[in-house]
C-alpha positions as CSV (number, residue, x, y, z in Angstrom):
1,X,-24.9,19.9,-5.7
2,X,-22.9,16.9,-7.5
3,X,-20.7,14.9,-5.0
4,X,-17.4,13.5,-6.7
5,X,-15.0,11.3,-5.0
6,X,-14.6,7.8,-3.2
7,X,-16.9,7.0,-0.5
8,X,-14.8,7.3,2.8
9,X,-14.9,4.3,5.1
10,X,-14.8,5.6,9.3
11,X,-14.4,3.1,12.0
12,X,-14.8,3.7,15.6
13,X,-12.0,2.7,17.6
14,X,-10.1,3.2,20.8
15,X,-7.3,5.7,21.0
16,X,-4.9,2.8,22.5
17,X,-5.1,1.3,18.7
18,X,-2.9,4.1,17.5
19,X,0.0,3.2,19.9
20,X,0.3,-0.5,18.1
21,X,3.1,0.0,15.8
22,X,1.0,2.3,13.3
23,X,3.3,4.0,11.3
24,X,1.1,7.1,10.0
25,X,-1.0,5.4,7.7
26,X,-4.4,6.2,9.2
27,X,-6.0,9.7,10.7
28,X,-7.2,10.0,14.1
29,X,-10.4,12.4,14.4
30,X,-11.9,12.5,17.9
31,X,-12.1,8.5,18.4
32,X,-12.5,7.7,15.0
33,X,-9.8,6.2,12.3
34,X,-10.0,7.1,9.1
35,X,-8.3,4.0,7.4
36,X,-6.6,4.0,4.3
37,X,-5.7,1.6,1.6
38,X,-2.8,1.4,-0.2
39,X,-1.5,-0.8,-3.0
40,X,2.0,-1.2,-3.1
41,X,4.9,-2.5,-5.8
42,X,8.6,-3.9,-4.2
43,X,11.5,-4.2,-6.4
44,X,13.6,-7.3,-5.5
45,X,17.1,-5.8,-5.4
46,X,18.3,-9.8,-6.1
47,X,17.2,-9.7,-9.9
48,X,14.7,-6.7,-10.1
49,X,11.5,-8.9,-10.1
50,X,8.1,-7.0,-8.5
51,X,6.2,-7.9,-6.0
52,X,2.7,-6.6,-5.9
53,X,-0.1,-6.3,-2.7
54,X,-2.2,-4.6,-1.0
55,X,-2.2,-3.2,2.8
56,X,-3.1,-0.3,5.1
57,X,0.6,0.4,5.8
58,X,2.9,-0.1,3.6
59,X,5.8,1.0,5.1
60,X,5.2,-1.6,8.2
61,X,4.1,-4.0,5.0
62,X,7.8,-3.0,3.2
63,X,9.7,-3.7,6.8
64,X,8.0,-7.4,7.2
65,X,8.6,-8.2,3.6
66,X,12.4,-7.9,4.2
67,X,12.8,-9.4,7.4
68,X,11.3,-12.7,5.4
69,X,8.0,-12.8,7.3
70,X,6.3,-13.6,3.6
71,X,6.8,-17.0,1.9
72,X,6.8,-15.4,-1.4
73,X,9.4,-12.9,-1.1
74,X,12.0,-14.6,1.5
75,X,13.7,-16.0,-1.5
76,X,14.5,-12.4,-3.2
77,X,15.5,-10.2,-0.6
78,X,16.2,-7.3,0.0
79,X,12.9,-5.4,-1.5
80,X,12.7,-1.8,-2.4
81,X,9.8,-0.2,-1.9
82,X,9.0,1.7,-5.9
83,X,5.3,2.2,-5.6
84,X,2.2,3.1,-3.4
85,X,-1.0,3.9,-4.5
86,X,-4.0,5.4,-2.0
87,X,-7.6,4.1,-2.0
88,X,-10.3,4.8,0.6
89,X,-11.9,1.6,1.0
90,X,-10.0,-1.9,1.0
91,X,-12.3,-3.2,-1.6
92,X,-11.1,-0.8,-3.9
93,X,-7.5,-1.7,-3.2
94,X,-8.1,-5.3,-3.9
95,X,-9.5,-4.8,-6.7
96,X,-6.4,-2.7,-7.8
97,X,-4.1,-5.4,-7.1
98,X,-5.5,-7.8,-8.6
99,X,-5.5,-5.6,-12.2
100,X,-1.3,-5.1,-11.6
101,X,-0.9,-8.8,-10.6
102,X,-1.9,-9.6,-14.7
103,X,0.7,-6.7,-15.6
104,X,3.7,-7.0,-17.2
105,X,7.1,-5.7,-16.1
106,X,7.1,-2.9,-18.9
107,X,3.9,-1.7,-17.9
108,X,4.7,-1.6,-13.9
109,X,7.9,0.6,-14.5
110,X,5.6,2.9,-16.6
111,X,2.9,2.8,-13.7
112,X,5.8,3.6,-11.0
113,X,6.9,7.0,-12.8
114,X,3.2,8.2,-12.9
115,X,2.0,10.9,-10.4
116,X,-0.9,8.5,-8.9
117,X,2.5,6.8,-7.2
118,X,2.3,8.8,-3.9
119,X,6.1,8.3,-3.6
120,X,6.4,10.6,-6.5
121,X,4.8,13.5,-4.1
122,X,7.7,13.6,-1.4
C-alpha cells in the first residue's frame, strides 16, 4: 500500500476553543481540531500592491488587516483578499510564504488565477 499526501497535524483541545471567534477554518472531530494552514495574498485597493502571510484563518487574518491592526499594511488600506492557499501543517505554510515573499508582481497575478487558489473553488 503506498500512502500519498501531507502528514495531518491533530491537536487535542477543548470544545470551548471553537466558540473564540473561529471563523471555519479548523474541523472539529470528537474533541480534536484538525488545524489548517493557509497562505494568503491581499491586494491593496490604494495602489494594487500585495501583501503576502501566512495564518490559520484567513478571513479573521483579512478583517484585522483592514481595521490597521498590522504595521505593515495600515498605510494601504483597504485590502482585498485575492488568494489563499491550504497546507496541513504550519511549517509547510511558512515555508510557502516565504517562496511568494521573493516573487514578483507578474508572477503573483499568475499564481492568483491558478486552481491551487482555494478562492477559485467557490
Amino acid at each position: 500500500m503506498k500512502i500519498v499526501g501531507s502528514v495531518v497535524q491533530l491537536v487535542r483541545m477543548p470544545p470551548c476553543h471553537l466558540a473564540k471567534g473561529e471563523t471555519g477554518s479548523s474541523k472539529f472531530f470528537k474533541g480534536l481540531i484538525l488545524l489548517m494552514y493557509y497562505v494568503y495574498i491581499l491586494e491593496s485597493l490604494v495602489d494594487g500592491d500585495f501583501y503576502k502571510g501566512s495564518t490559520n484563518d484567513y478571513v479573521k487574518r483579512t478583517e484585522e488587516h483592514n481595521r490597521g491592526e498590522s504595521k505593515f499594511t495600515r498605510s494601504k488600506m483597504p485590502w482585498k483578499l485575492v488568494f489563499a492557499q491550504l497546507f496541513a501543517t504550519k511549517k509547510e505554510a511558512l515555508i510557502q510564504e516565504k517562496k511568494l515573499k521573493r516573487c514578483n508582481k507578474e508572477y503573483l497575478r499568475q499564481m492568483i488565477r491558478q486552481p491551487i487558489n482555494i478562492l477559485n473553488q467557490k
